[in-house]
Residue frames relative to the residue before (quaternion, step in Angstrom):
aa qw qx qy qz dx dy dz
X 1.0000 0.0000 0.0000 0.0000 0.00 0.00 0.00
X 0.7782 0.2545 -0.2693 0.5070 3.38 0.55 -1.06
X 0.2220 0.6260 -0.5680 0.4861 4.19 1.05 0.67
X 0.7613 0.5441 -0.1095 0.3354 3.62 0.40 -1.72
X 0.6098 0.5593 -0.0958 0.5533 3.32 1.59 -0.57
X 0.4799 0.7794 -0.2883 0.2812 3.41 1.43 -1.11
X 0.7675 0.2527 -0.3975 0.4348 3.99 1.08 -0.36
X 0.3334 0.5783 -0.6076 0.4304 3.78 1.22 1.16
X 0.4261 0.7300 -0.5008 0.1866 3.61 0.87 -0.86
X 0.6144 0.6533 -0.2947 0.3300 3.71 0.70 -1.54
X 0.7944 0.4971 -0.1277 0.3248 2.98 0.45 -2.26
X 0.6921 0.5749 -0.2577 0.3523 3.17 1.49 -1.54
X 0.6323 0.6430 -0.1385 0.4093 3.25 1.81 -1.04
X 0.3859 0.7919 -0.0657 0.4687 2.49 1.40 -1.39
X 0.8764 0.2642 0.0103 0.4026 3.78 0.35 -1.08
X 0.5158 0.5872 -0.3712 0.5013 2.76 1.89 -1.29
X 0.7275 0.2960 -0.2983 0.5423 4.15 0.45 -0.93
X 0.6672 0.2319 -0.5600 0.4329 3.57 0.09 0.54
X 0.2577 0.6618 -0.4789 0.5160 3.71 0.73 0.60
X 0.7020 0.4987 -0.0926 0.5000 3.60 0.71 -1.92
X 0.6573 0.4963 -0.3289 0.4620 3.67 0.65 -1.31
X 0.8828 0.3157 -0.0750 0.3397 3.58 0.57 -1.44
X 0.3881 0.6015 -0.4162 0.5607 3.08 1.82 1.13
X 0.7556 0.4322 -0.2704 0.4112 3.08 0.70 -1.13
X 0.5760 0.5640 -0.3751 0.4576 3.53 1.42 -1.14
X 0.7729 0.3339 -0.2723 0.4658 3.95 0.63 -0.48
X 0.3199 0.6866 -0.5791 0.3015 3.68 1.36 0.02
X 0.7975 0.4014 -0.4014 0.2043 3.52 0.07 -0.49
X 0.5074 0.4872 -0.3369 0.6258 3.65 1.23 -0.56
X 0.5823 0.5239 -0.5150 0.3482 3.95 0.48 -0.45
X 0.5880 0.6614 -0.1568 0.4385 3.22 1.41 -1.79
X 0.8626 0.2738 -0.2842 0.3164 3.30 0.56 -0.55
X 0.3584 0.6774 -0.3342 0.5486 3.38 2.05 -0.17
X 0.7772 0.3877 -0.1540 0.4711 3.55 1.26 -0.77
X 0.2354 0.8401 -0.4886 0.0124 3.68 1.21 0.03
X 0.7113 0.4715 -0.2496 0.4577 3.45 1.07 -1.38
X 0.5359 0.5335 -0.4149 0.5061 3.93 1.03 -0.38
X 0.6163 0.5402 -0.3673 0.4397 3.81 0.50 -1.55
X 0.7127 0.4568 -0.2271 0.4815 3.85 0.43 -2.07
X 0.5896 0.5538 -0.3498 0.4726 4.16 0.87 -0.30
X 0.6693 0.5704 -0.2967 0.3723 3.46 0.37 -1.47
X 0.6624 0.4371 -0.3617 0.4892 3.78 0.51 -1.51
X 0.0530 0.6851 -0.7144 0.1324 3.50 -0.93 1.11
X 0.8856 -0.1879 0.0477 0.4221 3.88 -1.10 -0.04
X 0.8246 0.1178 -0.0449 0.5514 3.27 0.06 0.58
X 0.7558 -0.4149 0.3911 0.3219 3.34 0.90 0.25
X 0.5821 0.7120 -0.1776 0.3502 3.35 1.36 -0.38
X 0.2401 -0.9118 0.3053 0.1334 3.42 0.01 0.68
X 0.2848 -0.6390 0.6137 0.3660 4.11 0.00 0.33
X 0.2731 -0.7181 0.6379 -0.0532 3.32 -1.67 0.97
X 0.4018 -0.8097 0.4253 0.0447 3.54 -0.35 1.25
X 0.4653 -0.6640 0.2751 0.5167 3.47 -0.20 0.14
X 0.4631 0.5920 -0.4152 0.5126 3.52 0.87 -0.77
X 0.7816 0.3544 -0.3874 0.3369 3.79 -0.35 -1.10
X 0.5814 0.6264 -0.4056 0.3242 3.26 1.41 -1.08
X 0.5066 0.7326 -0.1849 0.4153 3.33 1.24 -1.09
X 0.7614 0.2543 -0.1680 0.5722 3.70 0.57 -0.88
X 0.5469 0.5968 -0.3878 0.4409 3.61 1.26 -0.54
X 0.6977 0.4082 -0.3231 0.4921 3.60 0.78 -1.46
X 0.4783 0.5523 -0.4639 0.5010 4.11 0.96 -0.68
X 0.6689 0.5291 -0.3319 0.4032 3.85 0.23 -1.00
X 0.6707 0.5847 -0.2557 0.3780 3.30 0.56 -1.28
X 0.8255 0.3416 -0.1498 0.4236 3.29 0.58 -1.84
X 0.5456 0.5682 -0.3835 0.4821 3.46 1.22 -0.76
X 0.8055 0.1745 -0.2124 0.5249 4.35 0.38 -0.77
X 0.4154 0.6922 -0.5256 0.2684 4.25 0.95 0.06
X 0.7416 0.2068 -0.2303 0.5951 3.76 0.78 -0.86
X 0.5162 0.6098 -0.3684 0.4754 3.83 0.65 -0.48
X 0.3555 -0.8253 0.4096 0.1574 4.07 -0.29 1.32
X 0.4517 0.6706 -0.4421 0.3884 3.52 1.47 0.68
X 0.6163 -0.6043 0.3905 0.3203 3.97 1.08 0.30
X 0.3638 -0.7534 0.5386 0.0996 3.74 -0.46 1.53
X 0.8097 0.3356 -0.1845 0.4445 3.01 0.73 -1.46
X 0.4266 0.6906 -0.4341 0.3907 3.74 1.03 0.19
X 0.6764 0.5666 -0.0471 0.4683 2.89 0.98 -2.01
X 0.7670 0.4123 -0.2480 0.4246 3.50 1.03 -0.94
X 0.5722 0.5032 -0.3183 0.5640 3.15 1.48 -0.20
X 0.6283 0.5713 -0.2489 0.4657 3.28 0.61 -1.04
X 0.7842 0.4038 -0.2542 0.3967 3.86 -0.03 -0.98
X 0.3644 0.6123 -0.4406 0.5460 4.09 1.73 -0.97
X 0.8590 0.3929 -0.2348 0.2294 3.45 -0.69 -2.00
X 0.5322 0.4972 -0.2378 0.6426 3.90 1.55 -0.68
X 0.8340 0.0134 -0.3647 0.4138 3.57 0.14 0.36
X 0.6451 -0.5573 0.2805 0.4411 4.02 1.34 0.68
X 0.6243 0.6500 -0.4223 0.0971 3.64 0.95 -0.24
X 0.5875 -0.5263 0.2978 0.5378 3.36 1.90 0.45
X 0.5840 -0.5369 0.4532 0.4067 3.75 -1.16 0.09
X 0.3987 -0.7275 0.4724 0.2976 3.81 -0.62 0.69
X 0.4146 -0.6697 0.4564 0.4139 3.55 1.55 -0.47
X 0.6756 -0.4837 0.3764 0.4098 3.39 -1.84 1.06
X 0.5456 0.6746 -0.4305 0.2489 3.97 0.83 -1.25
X 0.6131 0.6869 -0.1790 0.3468 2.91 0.79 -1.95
X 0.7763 0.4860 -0.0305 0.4002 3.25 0.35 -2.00
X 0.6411 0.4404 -0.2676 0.5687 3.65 1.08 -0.61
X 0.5834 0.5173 -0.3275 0.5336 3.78 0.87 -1.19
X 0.8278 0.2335 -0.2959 0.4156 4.11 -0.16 -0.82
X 0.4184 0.4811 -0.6682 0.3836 3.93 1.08 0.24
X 0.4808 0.6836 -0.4813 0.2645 3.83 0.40 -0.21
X 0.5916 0.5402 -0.3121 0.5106 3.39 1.13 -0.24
X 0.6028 0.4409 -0.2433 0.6189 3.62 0.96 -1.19
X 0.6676 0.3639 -0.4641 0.4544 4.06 0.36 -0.12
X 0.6462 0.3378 -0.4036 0.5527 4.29 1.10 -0.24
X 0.4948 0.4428 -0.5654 0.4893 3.73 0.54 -0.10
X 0.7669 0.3503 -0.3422 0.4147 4.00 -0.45 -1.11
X 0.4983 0.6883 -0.4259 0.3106 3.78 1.09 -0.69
X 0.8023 0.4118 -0.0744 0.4258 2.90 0.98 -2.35
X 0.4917 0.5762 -0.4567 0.4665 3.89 1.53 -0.46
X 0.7772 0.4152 -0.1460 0.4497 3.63 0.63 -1.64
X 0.2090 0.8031 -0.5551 0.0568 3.65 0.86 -0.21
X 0.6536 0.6562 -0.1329 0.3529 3.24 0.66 -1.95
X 0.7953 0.3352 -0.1554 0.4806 3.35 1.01 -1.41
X 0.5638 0.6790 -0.2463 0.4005 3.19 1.31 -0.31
X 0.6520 0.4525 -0.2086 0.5715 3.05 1.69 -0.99
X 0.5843 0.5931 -0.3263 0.4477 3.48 0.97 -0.44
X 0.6956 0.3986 -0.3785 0.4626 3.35 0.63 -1.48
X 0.6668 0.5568 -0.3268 0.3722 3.97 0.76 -1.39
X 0.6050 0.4322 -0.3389 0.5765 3.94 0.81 -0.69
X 0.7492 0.4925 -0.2890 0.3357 3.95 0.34 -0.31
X 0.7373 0.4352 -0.1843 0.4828 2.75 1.94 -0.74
X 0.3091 0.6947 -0.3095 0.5710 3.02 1.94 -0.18
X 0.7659 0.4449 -0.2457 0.3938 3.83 0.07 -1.74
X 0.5171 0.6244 -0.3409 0.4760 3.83 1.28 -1.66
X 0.7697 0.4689 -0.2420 0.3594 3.29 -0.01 -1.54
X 0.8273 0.3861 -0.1685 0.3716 3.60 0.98 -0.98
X 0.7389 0.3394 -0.1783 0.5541 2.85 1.58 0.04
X 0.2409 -0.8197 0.3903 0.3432 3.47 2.10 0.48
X 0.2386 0.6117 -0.6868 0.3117 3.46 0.26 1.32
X 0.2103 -0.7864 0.5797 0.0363 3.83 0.29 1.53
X 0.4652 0.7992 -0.2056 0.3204 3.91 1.45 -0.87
X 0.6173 0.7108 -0.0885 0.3253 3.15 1.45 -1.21
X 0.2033 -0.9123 0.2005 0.2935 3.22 0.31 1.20
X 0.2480 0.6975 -0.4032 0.5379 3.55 2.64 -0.72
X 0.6344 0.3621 -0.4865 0.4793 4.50 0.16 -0.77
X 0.8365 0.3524 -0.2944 0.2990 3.03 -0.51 -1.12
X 0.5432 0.4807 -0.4347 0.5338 3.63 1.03 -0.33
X 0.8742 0.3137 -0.3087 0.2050 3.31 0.15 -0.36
X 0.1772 0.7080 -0.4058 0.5501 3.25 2.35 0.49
X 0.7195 0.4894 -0.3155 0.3786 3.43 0.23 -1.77
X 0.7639 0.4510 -0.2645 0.3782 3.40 0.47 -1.22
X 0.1964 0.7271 -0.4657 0.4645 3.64 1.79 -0.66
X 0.8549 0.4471 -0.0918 0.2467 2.54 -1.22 -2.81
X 0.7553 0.5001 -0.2199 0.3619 3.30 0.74 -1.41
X 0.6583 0.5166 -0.3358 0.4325 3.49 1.15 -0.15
X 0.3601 0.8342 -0.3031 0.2874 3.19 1.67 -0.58
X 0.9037 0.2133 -0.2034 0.3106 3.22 0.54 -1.33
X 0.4523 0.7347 -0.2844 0.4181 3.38 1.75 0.16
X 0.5962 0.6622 -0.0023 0.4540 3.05 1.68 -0.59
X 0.7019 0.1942 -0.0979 0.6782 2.87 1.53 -1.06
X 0.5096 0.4219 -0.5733 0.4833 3.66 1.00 0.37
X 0.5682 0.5701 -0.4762 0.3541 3.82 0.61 -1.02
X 0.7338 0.4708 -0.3173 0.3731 3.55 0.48 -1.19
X 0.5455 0.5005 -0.3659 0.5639 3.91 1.00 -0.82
X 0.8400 0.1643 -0.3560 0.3751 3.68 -0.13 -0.36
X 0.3857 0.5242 -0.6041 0.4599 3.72 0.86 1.30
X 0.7140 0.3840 -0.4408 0.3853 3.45 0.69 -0.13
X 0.5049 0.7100 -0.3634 0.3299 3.85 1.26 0.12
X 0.5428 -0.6296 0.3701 0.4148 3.59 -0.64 -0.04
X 0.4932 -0.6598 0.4350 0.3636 4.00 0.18 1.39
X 0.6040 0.6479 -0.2253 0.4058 3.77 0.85 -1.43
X 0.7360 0.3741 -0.2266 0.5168 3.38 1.01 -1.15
X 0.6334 0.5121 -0.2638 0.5167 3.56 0.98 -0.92
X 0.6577 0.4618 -0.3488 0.4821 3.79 0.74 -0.57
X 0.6819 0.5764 -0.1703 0.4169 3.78 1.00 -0.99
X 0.5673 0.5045 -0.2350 0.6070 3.50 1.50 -1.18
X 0.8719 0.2879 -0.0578 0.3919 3.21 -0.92 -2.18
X 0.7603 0.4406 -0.2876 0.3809 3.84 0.65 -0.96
X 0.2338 0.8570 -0.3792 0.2590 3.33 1.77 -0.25
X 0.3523 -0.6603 0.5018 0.4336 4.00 -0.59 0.21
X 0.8151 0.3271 -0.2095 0.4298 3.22 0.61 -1.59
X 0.4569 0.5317 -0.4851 0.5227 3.74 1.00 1.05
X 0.3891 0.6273 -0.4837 0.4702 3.98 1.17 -0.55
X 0.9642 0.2630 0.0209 0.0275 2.53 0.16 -1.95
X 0.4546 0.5453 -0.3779 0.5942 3.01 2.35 0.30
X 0.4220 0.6188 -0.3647 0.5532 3.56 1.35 -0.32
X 0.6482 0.3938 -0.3202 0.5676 3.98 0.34 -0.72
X 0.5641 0.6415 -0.3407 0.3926 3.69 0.49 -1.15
X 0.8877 0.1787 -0.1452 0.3987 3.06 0.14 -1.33
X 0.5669 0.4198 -0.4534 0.5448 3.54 1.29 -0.57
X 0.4542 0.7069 -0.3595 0.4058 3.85 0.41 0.68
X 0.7174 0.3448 -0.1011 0.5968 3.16 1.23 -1.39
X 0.4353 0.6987 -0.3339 0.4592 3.90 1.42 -0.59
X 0.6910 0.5015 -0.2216 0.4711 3.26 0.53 -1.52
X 0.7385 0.4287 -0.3223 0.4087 3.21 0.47 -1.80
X 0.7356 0.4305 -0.3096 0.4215 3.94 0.98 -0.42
X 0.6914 0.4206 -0.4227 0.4079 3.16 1.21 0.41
X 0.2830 0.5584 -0.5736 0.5282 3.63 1.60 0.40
X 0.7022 0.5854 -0.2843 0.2889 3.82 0.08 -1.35
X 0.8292 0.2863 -0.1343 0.4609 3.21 0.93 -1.27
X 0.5317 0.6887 -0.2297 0.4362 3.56 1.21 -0.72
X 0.2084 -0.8693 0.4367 0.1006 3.36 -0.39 1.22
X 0.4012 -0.8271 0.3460 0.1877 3.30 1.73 0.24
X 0.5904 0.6508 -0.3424 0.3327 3.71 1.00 0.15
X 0.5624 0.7089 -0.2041 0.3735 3.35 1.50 0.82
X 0.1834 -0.9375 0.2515 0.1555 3.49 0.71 0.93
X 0.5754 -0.5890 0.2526 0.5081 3.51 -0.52 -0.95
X 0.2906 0.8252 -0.2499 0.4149 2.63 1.42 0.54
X 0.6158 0.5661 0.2099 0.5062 2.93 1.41 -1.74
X 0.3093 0.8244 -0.0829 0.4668 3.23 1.51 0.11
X 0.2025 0.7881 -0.5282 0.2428 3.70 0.25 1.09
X 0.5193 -0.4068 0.4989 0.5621 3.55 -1.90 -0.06
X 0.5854 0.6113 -0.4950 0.1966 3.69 -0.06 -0.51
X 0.5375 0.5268 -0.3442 0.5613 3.48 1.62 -0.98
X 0.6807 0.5415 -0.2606 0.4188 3.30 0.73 -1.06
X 0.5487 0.5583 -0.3047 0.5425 3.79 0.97 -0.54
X 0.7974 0.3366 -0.0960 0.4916 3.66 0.24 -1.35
X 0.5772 0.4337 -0.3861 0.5742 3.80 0.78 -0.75
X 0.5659 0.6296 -0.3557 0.3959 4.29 0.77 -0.73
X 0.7460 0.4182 -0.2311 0.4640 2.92 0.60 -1.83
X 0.6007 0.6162 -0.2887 0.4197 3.69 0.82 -0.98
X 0.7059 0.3106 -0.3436 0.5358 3.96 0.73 -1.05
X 0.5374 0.5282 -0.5775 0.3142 3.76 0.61 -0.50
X 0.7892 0.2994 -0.3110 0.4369 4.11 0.35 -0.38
X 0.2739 0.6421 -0.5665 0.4380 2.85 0.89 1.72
X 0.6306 0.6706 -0.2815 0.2711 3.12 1.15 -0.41
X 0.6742 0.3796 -0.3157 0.5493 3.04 2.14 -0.19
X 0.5592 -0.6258 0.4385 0.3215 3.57 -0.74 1.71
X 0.7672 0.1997 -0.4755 0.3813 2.94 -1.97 1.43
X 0.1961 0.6803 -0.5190 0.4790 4.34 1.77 -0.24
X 0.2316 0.6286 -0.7154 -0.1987 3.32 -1.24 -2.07
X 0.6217 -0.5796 0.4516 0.2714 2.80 -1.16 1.72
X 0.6579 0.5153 -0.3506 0.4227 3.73 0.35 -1.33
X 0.6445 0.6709 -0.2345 0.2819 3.27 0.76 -1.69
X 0.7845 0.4280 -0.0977 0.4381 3.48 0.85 -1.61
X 0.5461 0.6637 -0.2596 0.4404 3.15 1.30 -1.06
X 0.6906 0.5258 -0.1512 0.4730 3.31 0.65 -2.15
X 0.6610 0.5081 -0.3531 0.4245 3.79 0.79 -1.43
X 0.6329 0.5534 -0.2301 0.4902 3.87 0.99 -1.13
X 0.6525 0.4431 -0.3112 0.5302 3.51 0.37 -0.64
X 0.6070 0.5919 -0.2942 0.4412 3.70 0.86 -1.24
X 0.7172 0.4250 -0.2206 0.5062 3.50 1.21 -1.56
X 0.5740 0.5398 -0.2656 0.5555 3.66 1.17 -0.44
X 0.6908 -0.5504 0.4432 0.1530 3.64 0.71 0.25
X 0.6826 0.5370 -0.3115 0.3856 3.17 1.11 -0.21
X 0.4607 -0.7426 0.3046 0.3788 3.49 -0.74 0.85
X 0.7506 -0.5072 0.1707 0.3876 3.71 -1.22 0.54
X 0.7400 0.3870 -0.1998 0.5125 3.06 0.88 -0.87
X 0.6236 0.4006 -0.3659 0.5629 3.75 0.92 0.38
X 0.4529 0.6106 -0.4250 0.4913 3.62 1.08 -0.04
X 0.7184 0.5337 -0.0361 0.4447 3.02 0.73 -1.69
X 0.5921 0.4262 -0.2612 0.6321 3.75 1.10 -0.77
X 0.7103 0.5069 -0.3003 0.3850 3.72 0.44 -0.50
X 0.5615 0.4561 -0.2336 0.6497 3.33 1.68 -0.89
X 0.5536 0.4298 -0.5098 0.4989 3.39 0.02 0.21
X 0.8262 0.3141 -0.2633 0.3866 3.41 -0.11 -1.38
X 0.3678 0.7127 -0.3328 0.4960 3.49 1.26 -0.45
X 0.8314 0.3543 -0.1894 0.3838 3.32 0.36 -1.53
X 0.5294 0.6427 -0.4786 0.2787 3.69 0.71 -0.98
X 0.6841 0.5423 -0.3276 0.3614 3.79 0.38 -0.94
X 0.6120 0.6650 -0.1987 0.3791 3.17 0.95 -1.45
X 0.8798 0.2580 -0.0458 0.3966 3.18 0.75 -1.76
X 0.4255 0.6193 -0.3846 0.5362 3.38 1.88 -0.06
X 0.6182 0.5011 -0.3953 0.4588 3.74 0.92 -0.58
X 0.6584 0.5427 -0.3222 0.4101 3.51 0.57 -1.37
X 0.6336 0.6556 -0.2304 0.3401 3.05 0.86 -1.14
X 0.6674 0.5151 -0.1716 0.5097 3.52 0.68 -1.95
X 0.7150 0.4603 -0.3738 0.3703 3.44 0.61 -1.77
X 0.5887 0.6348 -0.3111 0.3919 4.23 0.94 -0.89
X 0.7091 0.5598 -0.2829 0.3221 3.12 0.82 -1.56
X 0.6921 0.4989 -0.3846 0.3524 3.58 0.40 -0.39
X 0.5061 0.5886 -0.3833 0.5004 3.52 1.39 -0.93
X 0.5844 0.4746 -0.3537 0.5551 3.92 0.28 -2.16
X 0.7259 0.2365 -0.4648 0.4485 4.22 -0.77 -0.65
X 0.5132 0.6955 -0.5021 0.0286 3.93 -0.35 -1.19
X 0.4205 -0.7031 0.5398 0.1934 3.49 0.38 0.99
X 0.4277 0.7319 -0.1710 0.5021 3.68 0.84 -1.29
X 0.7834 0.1455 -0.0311 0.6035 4.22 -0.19 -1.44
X 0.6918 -0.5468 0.4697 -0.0413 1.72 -2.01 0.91
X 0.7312 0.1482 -0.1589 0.6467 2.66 1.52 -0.68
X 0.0977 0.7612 -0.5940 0.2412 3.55 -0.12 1.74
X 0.2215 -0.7936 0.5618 0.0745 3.34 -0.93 0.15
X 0.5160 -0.7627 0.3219 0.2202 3.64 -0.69 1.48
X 0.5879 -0.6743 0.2813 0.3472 3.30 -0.46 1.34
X 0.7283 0.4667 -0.2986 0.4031 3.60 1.04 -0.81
X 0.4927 0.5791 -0.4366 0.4809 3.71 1.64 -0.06
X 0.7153 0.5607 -0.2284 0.3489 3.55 0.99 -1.06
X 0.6169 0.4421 -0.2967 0.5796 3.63 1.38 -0.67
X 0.6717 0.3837 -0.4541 0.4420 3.75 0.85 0.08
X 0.4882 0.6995 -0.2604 0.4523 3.18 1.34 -0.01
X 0.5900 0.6303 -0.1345 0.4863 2.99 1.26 -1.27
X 0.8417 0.3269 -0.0913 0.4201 3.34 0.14 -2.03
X 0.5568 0.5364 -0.4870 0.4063 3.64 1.29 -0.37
X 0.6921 0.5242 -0.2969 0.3977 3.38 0.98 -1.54
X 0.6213 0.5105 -0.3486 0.4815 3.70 1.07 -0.15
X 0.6360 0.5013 -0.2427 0.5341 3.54 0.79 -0.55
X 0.7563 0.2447 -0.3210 0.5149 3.71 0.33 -0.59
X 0.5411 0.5619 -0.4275 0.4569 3.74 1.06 -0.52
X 0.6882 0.3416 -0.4077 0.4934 3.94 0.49 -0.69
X 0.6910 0.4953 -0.3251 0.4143 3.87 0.68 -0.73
X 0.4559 0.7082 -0.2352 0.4850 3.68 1.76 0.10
X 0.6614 0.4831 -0.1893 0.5416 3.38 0.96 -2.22
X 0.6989 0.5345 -0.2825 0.3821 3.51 0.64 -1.39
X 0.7236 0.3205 -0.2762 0.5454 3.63 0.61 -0.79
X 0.7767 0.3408 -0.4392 0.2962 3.64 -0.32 -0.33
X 0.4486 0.6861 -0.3559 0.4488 3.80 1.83 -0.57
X 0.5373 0.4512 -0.2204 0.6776 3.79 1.44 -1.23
X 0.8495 0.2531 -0.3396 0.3147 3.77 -0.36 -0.48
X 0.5334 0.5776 -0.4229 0.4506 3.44 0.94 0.04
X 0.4412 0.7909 -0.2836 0.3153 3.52 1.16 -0.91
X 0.7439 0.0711 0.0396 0.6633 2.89 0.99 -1.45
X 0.8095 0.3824 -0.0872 0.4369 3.83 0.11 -0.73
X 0.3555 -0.8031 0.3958 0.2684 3.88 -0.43 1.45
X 0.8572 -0.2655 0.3092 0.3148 3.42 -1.40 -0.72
X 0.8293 0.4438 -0.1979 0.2761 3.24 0.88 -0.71
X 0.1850 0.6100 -0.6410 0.4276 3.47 1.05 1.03
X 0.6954 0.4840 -0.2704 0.4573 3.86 0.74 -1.01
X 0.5845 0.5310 -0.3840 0.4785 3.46 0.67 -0.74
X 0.7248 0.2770 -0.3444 0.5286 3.97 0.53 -1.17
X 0.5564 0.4909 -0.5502 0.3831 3.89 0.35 -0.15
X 0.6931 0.5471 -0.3509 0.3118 3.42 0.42 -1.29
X 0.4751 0.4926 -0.2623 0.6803 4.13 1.67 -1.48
X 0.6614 0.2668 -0.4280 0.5552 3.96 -0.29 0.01
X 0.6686 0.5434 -0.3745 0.3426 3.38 -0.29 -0.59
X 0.5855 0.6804 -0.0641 0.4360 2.96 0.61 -1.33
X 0.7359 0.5918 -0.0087 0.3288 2.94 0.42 -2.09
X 0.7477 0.4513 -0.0956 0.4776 2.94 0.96 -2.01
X 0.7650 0.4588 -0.3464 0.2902 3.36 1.09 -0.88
X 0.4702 0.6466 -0.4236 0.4259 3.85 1.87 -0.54
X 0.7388 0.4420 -0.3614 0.3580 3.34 0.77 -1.38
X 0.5939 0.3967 -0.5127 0.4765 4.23 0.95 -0.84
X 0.5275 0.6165 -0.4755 0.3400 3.79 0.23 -0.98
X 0.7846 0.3735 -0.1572 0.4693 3.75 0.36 -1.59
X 0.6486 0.4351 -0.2971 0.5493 3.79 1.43 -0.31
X 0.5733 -0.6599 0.3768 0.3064 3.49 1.01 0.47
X 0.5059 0.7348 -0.3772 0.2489 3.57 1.68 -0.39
X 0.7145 0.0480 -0.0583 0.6956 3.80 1.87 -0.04
């Protein structure tokens, strides 16, 4: 049914980021209607409590830029500070990609069951040949190295990592250049590679690529897609791979957060009934996300993203250097 629906996909999208534009363009008068909320929010560390409403536009934020190569966690930082509600914190942000991991579940279901029954059969019948095995090795391997970067920067100082990488006017040369990457892998990328076509090697390189997602303004989608792009693979299979790629990744990040974000205990917790609207938005725009960019790649390359990503970017050096954040 909702296949059938698929040329609303644009419009619906379509709006969801001019939604985005015409938040951010009023974040500042919002911000200041809010001084005494903004001066409230910053609690230990910097961390902000999250209302239900914000939670609401946060989980929209998420799903609308999680599969979409323009950076979640940019955006999620990035959209708080433009309307004063303080930084929601890394906790926050890892806990609601948990929606965007049942949105790609429930899009990919089908393939998921395929690749797992194939790898299941390979294994039991040492048919090593199997392409569902090796795709699902790849995706294995590929999580590997995100994993072990995630764990190395738990032994850094949060303070340093929050100051450096979480920085605005880091986002946003970060966007800049993972911007211009892309645009050179549309350029160079011969795109004549299907799913079909598929190996651990994609899976190796498309890995190594999401693991420097981990520093905000990358995107998981972003890096992943750009590799695959440089690997030859066509856009909309790049993109299908990064999804499935992703689900592991971000279901960890997710789980590992989720116990802190509930702890009755902190200080900085967050009420279960703000978090499930969180949740279900970020799950809703994330499935209404997978569906439209999977349809727009089809026909139509990368570089609407490439100039969003050089605006973006752009916009944030020039408020940063105008004092406007």
């Amino acid at each position: 049914m909702f296949r059938q629906t698929k040329k609303y996909l644009s419009p619906i999208c379509f709006f969801c980021f001019g939604l985005i534009f015409g938040l951010a363009l009023s974040g500042r008068d919002f911000a200041v209607a809010n001084t005494d909320l903004a001066q409230s929010a910053a609690n230990i560390g910097g961390v902000a409590q999250v209302n239900l409403f914000q939670a609401i536009v946060l989980g929209f934020v998420q799903g609308a830029t999680e599969f979409i190569p323009i950076s979640s966690t940019a955006h999620l930082k990035a959209v708080p500070v433009f309307f004063g509600w303080g930084d929601p914190g890394v906790s926050f942000i890892a806990v609601i990609q948990l929606g965007s991991v049942a949105a790609v579940l429930s899009y990919f279901w089908s393939d998921l069951s395929q690749i797992t029954k194939g790898m299941i059969e390979a294994i039991r019948t040492s048919n090593y040949d199997s392409q569902d095995f090796w795709l699902a090795v790849g995706i294995a391997v590929g999580t590997i190295p995100i994993v072990v970067l995630g764990l190395l920067l738990k032994f850094f100082d949060p303070i340093w990592y929050e100051t450096i990488f979480r920085s605005m006017p880091s986002i946003a040369i970060v966007s800049i250049v993972m911007a211009l990457l892309l645009a050179l892998a549309e350029n160079i990328g011969s795109q004549k590679r299907n799913f079909k076509d598929l190996s651990v090697r994609d899976g190796i390189l498309v890995g190594i690529a999401q693991a420097l997602a981990i520093i905000p303004g990358v995107s998981r989608s972003g890096s992943t897609i750009t590799a695959g792009l440089f690997n030859n693979l066509e856009r909309a299979t790049a993109a299908r791979f990064s999804f499935l790629l992703g689900i592991p990744a971000i279901l960890l990040s997710g789980l590992v957060e989720l116990r802190e974000l509930v702890n009755p205990s902190d200080e900085q917790s967050i009420q279960l009934t703000v978090l499930i609207a969180a949740l279900i938005s970020s799950a809703v725009f994330s499935y209404l996300a997978i569906a439209w960019l999977l349809e727009f790649l089809k026909k139509r390359s990368t570089w609407v993203f490439v100039w969003y990503r050089l605006g973006f970017g752009v916009f944030i050096l020039a408020a940063v250097a105008i004092g406007w954040i």
